[in-house]
SETI-579631 format. One record per residue: residue number from 1; residue in one letter; z, x, y of N, C-alpha, C in turn. Coordinates in steps of 0.2 Angstrom, whole numbers, plus 5000, padded with zeros to 4 digits. Each point is the difference from the previous one (the first is absolute). Layout:
SETI-579631
+-----+------+------+------+------+------+------+------+------+------+------+
: seq : type :  n_w :  n_u :  n_v : ca_w : ca_u : ca_v :  c_w :  c_u :  c_v :
+-----+------+------+------+------+------+------+------+------+------+------+
: NUM :    A :    Z :    X :    Y :    Z :    X :    Y :    Z :    X :    Y :
...
+-----+------+------+------+------+------+------+------+------+------+------+
This chain:
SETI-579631
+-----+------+------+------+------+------+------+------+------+------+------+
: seq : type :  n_w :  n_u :  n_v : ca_w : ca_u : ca_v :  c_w :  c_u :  c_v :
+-----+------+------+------+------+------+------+------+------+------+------+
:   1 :    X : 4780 : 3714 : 4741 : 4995 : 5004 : 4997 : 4997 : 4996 : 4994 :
:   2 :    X : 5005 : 4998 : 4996 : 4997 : 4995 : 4993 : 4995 : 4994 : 5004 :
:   3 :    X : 5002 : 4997 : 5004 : 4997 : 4994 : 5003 : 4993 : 5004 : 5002 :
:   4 :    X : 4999 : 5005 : 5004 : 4994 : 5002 : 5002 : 4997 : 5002 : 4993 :
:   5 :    X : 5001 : 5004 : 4994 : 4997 : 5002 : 4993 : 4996 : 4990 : 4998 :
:   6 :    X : 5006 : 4997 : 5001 : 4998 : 4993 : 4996 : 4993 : 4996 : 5003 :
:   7 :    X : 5001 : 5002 : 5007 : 4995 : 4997 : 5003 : 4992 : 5004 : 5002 :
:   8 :    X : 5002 : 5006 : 4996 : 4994 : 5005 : 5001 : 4997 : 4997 : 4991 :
:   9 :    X : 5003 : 4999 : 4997 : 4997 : 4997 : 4993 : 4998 : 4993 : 5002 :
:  10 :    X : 5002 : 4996 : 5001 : 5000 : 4994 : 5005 : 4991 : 5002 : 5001 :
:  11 :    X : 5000 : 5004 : 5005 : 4992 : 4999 : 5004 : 4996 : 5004 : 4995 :
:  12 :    X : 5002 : 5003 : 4995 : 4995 : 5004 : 4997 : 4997 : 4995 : 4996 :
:  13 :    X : 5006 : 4994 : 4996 : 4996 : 4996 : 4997 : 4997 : 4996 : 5004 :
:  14 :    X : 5001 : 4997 : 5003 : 4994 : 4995 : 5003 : 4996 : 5002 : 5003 :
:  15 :    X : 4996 : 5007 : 5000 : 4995 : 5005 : 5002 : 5000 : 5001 : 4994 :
:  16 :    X : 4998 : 4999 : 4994 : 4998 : 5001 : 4993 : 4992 : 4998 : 4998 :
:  17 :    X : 4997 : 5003 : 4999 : 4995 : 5000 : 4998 : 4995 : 4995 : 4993 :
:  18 :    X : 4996 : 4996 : 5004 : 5001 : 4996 : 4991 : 4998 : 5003 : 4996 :
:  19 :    X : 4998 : 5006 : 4997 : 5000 : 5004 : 4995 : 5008 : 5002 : 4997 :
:  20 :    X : 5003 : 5003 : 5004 : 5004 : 5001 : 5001 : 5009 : 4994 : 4997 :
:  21 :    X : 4996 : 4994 : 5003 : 5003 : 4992 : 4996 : 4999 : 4999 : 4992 :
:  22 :    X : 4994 : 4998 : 4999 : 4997 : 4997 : 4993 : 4995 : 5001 : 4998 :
:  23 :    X : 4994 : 5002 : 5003 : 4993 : 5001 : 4999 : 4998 : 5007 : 4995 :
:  24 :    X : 4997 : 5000 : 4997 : 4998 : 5004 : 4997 : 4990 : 5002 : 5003 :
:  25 :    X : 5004 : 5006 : 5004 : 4991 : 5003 : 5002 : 4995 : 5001 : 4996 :
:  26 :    X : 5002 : 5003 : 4994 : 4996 : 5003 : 4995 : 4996 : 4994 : 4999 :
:  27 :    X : 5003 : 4993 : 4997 : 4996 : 4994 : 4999 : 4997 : 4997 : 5008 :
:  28 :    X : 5002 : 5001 : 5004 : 4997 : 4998 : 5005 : 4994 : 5004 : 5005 :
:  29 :    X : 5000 : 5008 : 4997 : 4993 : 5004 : 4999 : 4995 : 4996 : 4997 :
:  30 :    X : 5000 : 4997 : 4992 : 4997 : 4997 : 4997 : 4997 : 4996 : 5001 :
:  31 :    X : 5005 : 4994 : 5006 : 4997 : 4995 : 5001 : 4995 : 5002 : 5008 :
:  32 :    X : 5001 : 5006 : 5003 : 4996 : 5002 : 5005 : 4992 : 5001 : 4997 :
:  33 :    X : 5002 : 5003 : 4996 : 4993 : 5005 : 4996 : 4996 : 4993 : 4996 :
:  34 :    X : 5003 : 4996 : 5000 : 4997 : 4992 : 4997 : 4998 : 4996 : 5005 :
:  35 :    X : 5002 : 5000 : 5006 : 5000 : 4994 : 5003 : 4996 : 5003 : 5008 :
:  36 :    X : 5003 : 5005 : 5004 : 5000 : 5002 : 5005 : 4996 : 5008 : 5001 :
:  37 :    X : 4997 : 5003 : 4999 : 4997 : 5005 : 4997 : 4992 : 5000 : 5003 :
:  38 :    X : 4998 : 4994 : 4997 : 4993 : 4998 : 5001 : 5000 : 5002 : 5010 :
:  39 :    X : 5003 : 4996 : 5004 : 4999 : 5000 : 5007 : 5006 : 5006 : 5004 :
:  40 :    X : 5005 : 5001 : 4996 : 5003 : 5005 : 5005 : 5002 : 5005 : 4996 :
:  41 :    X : 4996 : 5003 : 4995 : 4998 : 5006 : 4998 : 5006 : 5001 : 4995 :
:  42 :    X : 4998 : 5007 : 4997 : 5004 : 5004 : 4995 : 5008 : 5002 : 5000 :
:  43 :    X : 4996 : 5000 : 5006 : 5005 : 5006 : 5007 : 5003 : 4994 : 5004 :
:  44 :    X : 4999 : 4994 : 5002 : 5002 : 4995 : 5003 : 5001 : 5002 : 5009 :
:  45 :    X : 4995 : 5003 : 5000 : 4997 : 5003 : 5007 : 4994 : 4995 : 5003 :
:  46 :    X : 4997 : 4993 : 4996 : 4998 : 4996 : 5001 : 4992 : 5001 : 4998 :
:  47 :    X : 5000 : 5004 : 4998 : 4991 : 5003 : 5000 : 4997 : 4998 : 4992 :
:  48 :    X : 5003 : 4994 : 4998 : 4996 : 4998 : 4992 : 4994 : 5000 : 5001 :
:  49 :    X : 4999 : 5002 : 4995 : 4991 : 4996 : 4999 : 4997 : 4994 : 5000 :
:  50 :    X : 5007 : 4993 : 5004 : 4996 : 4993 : 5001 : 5001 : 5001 : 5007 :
:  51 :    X : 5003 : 5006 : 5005 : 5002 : 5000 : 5005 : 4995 : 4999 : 5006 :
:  52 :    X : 4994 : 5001 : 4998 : 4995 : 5002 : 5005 : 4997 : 4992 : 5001 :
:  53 :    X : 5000 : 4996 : 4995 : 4997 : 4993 : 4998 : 5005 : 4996 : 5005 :
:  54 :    X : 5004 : 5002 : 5000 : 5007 : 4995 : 5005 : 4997 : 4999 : 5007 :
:  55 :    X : 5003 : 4992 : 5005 : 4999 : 5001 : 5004 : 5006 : 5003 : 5007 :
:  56 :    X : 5005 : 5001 : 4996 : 5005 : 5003 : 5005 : 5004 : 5007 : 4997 :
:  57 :    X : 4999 : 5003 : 5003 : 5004 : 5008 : 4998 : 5005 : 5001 : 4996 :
:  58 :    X : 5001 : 5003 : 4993 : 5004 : 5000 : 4994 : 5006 : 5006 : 5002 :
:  59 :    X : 5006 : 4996 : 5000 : 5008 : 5004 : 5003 : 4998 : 5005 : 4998 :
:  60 :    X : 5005 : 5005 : 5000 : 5001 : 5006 : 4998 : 5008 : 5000 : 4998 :
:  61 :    X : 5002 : 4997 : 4994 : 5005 : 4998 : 4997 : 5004 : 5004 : 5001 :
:  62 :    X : 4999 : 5005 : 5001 : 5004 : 5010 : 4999 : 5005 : 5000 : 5006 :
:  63 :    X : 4997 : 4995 : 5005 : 5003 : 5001 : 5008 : 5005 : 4995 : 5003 :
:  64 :    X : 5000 : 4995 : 4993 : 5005 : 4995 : 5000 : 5009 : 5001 : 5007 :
:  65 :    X : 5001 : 5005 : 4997 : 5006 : 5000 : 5002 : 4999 : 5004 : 5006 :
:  66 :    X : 4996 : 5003 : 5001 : 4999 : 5006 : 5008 : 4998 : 4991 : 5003 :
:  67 :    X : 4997 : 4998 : 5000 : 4999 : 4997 : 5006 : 5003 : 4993 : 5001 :
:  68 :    X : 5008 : 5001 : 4995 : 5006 : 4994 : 5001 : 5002 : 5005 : 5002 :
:  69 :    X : 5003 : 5005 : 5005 : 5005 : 5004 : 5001 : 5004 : 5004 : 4995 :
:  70 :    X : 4997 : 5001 : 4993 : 5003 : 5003 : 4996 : 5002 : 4998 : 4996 :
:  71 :    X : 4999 : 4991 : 4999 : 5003 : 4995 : 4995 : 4997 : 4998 : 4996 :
:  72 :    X : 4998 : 5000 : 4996 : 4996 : 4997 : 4993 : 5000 : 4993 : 5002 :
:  73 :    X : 4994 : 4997 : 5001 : 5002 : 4993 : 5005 : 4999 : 4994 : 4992 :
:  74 :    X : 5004 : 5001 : 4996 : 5000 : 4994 : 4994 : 4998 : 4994 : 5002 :
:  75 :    X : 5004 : 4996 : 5003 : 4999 : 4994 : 5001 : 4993 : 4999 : 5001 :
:  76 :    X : 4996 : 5002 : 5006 : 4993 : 5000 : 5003 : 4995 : 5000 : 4995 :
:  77 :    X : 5002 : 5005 : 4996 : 4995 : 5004 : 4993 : 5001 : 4994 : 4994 :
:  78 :    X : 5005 : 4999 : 5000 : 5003 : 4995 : 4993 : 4995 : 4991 : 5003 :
:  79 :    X : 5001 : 4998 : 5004 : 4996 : 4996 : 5004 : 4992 : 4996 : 5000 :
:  80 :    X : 5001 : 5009 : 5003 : 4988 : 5000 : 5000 : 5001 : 5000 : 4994 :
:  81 :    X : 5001 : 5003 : 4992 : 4998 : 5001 : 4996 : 5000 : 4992 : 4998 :
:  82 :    X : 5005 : 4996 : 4998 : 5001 : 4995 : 4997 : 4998 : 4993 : 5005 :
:  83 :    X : 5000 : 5000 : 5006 : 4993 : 4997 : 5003 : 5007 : 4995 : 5004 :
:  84 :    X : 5005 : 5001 : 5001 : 5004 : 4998 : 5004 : 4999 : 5001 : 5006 :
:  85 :    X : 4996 : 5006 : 5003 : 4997 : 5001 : 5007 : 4993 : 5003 : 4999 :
:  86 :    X : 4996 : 4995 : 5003 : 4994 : 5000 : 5001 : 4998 : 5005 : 5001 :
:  87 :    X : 4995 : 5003 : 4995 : 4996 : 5007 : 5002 : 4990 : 4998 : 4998 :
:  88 :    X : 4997 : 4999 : 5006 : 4993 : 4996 : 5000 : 4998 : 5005 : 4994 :
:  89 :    X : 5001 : 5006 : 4999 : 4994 : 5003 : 4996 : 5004 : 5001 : 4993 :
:  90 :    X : 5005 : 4997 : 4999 : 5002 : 4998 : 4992 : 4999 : 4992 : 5002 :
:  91 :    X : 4998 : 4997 : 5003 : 4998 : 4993 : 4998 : 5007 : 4995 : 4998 :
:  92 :    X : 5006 : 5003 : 5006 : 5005 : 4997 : 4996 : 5005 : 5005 : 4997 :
:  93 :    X : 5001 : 4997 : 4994 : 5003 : 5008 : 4995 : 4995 : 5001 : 4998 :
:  94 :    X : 5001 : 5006 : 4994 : 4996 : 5003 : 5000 : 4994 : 4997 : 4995 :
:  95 :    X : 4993 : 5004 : 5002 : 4993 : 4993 : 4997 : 5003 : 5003 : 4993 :
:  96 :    X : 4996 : 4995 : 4997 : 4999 : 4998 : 4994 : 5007 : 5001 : 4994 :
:  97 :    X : 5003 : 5004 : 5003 : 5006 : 5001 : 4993 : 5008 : 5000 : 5005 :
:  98 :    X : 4998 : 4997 : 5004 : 5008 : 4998 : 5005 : 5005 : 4997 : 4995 :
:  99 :    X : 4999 : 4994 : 4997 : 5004 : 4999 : 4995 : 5002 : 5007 : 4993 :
: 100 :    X : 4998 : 5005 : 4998 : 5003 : 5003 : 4998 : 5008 : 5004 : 5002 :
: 101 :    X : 5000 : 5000 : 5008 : 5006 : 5001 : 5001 : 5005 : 4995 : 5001 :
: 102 :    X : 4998 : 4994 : 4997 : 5004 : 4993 : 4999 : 5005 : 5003 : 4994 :
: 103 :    X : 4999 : 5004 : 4995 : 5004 : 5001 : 4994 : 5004 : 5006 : 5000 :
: 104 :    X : 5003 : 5000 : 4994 : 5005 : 5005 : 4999 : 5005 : 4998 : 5002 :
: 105 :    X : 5002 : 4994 : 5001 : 5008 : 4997 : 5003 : 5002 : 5000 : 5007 :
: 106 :    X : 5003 : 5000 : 5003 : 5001 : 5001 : 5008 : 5006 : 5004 : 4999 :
: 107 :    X : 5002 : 5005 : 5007 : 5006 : 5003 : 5000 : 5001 : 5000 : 5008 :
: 108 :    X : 5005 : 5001 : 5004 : 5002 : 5003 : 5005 : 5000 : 5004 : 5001 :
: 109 :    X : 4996 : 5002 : 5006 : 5001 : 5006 : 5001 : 5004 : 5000 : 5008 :
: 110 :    X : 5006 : 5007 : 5001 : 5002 : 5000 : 5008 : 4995 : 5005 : 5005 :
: 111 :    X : 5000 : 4995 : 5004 : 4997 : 5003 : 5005 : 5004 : 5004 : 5005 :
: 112 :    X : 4998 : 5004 : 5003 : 5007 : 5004 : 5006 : 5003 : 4998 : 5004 :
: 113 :    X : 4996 : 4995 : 5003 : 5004 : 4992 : 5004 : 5005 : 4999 : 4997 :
: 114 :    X : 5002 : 5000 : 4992 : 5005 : 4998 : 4996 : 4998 : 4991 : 4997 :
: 115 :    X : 4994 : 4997 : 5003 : 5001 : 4996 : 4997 : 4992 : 5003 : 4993 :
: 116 :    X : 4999 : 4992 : 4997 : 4997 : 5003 : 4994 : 4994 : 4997 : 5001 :
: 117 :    X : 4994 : 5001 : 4993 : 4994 : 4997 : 5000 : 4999 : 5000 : 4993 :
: 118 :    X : 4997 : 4992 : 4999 : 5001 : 4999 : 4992 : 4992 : 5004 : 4999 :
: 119 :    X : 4997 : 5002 : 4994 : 4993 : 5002 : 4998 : 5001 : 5000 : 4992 :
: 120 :    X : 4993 : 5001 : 4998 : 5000 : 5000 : 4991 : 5001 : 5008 : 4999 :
: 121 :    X : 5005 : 5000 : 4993 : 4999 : 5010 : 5000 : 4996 : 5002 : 5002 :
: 122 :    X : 4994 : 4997 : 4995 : 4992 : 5006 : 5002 : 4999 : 5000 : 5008 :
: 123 :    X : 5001 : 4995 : 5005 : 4997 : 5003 : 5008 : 5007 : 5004 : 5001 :
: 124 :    X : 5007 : 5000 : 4998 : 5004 : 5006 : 4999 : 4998 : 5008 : 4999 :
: 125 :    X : 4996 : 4997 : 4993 : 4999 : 5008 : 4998 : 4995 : 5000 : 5003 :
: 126 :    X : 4996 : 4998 : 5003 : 4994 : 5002 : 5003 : 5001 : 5005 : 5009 :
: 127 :    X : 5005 : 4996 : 5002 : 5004 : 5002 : 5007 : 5002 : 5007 : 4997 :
: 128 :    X : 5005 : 4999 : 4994 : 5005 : 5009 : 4999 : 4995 : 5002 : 5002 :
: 129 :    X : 4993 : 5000 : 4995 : 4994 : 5006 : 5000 : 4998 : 5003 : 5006 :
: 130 :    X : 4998 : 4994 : 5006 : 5000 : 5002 : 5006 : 5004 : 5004 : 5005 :
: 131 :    X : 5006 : 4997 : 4998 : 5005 : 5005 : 5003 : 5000 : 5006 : 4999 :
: 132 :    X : 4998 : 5004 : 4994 : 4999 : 5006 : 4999 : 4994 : 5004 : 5001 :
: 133 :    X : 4995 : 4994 : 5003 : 4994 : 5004 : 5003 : 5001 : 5001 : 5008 :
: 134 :    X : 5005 : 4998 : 5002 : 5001 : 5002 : 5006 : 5003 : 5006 : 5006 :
: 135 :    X : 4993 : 5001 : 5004 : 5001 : 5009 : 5002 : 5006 : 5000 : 5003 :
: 136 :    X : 5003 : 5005 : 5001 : 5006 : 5003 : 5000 : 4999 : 5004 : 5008 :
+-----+------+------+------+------+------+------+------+------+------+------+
C-alpha cells in the first residue's frame, strides 16, 4: 500500500503543470496582452484584430490541450513561440519581438514524459497563462 501512495505522488508530479512548477500566470497574462493579443485575441480564440490580415488561420489557443488528448502540450507551444520549431506565419519565432522571450533567465521545466525543457521565465509564464485558458 505505501509503495502504491508513493508511486501515485510519483505520477502526479511528473504530470505537473508548468504553472503549477515556477511560472507565474498573472505575469504571463501580461506578457499575452503585450505580445499575442494583436492576432489571437483577448479571448485567445484566435480572432485579433491583425487576424484577418494573416495568411494562415490564427489557433485557438483555448483548445490547446482538447486536441493533445487532454495534455497541455508544453513542449510544442514552448517551441513555436521561441522559433525552435518552425511556424511559417511567425516567420520563425515569433516576428519582430522573438527575442524578447530570450530573457528572464532560463529554468526547467518537467515535462510528463519525465524528461525536461530548458525556456526563459517569461515563455514559462506565458505557457502558465495558457494553461489556464484551457477548456475544460
Amino acid at each position: 500500500m505505501f509503495l502504491k501512495v508513493i508511486l501515485m505522488v510519483f505520477a502526479a508530479a511528473g504530470a505537473s503543470t508548468v504553472s503549477a512548477q515556477i511560472a507565474d500566470p498573472d505575469a504571463g497574462r501580461d506578457v499575452f496582452m503585450s505580445y499575442c493579443v494583436q492576432c489571437h485575441g483577448f479571448d485567445a480564440k484566435g480572432v485579433g484584430p491583425m487576424a484577418e490580415l494573416l495568411v494562415v488561420e490564427t489557433p485557438d489557443l483555448t483548445g490547446l490541450a482538447k486536441r493533445n488528448e487532454g495534455v497541455f502540450p508544453t513542449a510544442d507551444v514552448a517551441t513555436k513561440i521561441d522559433g525552435r520549431t518552425l511556424v511559417l506565419a511567425h516567420g520563425g519565432d515569433m516576428p519582430l519581438f522573438g527575442p524578447f522571450f530570450d530573457v528572464g533567465g532560463n529554468v526547467a521545466i518537467r515535462l510528463p514524459s519525465g524528461q525536461s525543457i530548458i525556456m526563459s521565465q517569461t515563455l514559462a509564464d506565458l505557457i502558465g497563462y495558457l494553461e489556464t485558458l484551457q477548456a475544460r
